[in-house]
N, C-alpha and C positions, 0 to 999 in steps of 0.2 A: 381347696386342699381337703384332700379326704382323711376319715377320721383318723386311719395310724398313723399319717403323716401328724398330725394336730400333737398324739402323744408322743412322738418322735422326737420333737419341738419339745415339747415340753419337759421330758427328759433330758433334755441338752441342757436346758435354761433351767432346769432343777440345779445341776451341777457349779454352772456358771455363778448363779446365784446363792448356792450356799456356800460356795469357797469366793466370794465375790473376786471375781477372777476378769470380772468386766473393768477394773477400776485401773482408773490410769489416764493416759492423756483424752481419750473420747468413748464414752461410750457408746456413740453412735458407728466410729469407725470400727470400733471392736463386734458392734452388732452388722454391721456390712460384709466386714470379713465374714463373721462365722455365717450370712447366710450364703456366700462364696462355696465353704464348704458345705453346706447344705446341698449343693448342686452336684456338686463334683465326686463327694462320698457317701457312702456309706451310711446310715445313721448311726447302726453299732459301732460300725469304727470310729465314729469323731467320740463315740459315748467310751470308746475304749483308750483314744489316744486323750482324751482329758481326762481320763484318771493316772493314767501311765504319765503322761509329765506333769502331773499332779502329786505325783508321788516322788517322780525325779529331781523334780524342784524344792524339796522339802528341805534337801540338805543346803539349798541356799537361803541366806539369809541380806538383805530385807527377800522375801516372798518376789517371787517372778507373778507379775500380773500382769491386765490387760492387756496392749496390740504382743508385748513381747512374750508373755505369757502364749498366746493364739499363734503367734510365729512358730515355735517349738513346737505346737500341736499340730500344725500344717508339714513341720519339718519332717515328723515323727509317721504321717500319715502317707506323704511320699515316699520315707522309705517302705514302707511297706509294702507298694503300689507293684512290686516284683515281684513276690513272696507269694507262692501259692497256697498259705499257711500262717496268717498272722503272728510270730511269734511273740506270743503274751509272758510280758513278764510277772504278770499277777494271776490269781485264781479269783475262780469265782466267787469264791465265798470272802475272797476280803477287796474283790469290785464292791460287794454287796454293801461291806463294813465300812469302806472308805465312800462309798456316791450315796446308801442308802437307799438303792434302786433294785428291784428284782434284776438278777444279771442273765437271766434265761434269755432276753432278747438277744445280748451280746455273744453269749457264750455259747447258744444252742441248750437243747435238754440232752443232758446224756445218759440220763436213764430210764430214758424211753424211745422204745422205734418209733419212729412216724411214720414206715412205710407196712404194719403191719397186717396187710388184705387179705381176710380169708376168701 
């Protein structure tokens, strides 16, 4: 595993862990699924669809956690999977407030070109 994958990971499992989101019937099954997603997506986007039903889930109460909490972020990731355009319902600056993670991976810079060659 090369190193941005390592922090990849690690910013998954930042999230995971401080919303313990892992808890529930297994935490082994919960860590199986998400390296499922690991494969399949995107790292920004499971980093964007775990905050987005993280947020969505708010309004329930007990707390949606483990494999069903991961279901909804799989749900959430699929629909996207059409969308030439991930429609975010959050900004960057409160990915930032709510995961506590620089959100420039997720989000891009957008106040800077990156193509600018003289």
């Amino acid at each position: 595993m090369e190193l941005w994958e390592k922090v990849c990971h690690q910013r998954i499992r930042y999230i995971v862990d401080c919303y313990e989101l892992d808890l529930g019937e297994s935490a082994e099954d919960f860590t199986d699924y998400l390296q499922e997603l690991w494969l399949a997506y995107a790292y920004a986007q499971i980093e964007l669809a775990l905050v987005e039903t993280l947020v969505a889930s708010w309004v329930q109460i007990p707390a949606v956690k483990g494999m069903a909490f991961l279901y909804q972020v799989h749900d959430r990731l699929k629909s996207w999977e059409s969308c030439s355009k991930i429609p975010s319902s959050i900004t960057p600056s409160q990915f930032q407030q709510i995961s506590g993670l620089d959100p420039t991976p997720v989000f891009g810079q957008s106040d800077r070109r990156l193509s600018q060659a003289v």
